[in-house]
C-alpha positions as CSV (number, residue, x, y, z in Angstrom):
1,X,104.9,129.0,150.3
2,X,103.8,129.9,146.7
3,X,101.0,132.6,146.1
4,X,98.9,133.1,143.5
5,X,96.8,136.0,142.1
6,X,95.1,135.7,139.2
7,X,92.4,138.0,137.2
8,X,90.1,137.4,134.5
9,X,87.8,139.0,132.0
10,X,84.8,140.5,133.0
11,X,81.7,138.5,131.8
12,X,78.0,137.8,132.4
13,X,77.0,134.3,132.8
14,X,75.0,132.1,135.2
15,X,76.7,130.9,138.2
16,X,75.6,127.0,137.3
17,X,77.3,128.0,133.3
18,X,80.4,129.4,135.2
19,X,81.0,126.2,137.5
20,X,80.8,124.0,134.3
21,X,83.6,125.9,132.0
22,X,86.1,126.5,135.0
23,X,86.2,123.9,137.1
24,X,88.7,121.2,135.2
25,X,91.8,120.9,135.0
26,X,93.8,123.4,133.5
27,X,97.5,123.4,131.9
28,X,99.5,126.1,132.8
29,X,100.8,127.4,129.4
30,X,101.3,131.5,129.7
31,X,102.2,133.7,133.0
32,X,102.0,136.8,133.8
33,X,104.0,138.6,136.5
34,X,103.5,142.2,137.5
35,X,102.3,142.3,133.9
36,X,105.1,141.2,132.3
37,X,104.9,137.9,130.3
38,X,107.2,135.5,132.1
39,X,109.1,132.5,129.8
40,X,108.2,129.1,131.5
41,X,110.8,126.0,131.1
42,X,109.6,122.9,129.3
43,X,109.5,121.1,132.2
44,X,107.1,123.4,134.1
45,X,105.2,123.7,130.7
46,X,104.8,119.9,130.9
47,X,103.9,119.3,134.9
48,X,102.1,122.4,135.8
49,X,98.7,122.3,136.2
50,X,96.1,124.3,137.7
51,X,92.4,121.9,138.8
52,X,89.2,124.6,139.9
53,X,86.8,123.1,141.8
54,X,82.9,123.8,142.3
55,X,83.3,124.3,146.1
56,X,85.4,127.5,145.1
57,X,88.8,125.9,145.7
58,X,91.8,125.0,143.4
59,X,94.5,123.1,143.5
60,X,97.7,124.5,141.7
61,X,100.4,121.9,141.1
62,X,103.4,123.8,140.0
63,X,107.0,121.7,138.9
64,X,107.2,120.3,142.2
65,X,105.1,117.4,143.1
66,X,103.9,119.9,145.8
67,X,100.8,121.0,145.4
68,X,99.4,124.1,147.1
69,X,95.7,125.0,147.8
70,X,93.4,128.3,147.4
71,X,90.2,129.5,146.9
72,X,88.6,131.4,143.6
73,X,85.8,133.7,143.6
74,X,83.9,135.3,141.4
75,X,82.2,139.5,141.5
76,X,78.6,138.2,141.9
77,X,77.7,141.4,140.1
78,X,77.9,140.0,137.0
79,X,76.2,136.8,137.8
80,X,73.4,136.7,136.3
């Protein structure tokens, strides 16, 4: 089982404005681990992707064809 945590920058924008810039499809191209920049092989550069989704779930497909589920959230604080 593969687990992911992942943080962002703290920002102040309508929930509605938030759902359209995340959810797509991302490709993975930087990764962090316990702060540390990791160095990613070509091929995981090339078939990793990460897809966010407005119901608050992603899908994180990772060099395998395996690809794990999770849920995102956002501090409603800073919703506007």
């Amino acid at each position: 089982m593969i687990s992911s945590n992942l943080f962002s920058q703290e920002i102040k924008m309508e929930k509605e404005e938030l759902a359209k810039d995340l959810c797509k499809r991302w490709r993975i191209n930087r990764m962090l681990v316990n702060g540390e920049e990791v160095l990613l092989s070509e091929s995981f550069l090339n078939t990793s992707d990460m897809e966010f989704k407005t119901d608050q779930t992603y899908l994180e497909k990772l060099v395998t064809e395996k690809t794990v589920k999770g849920i995102w959230n956002y501090n409603v604080e800073n919703i506007v």
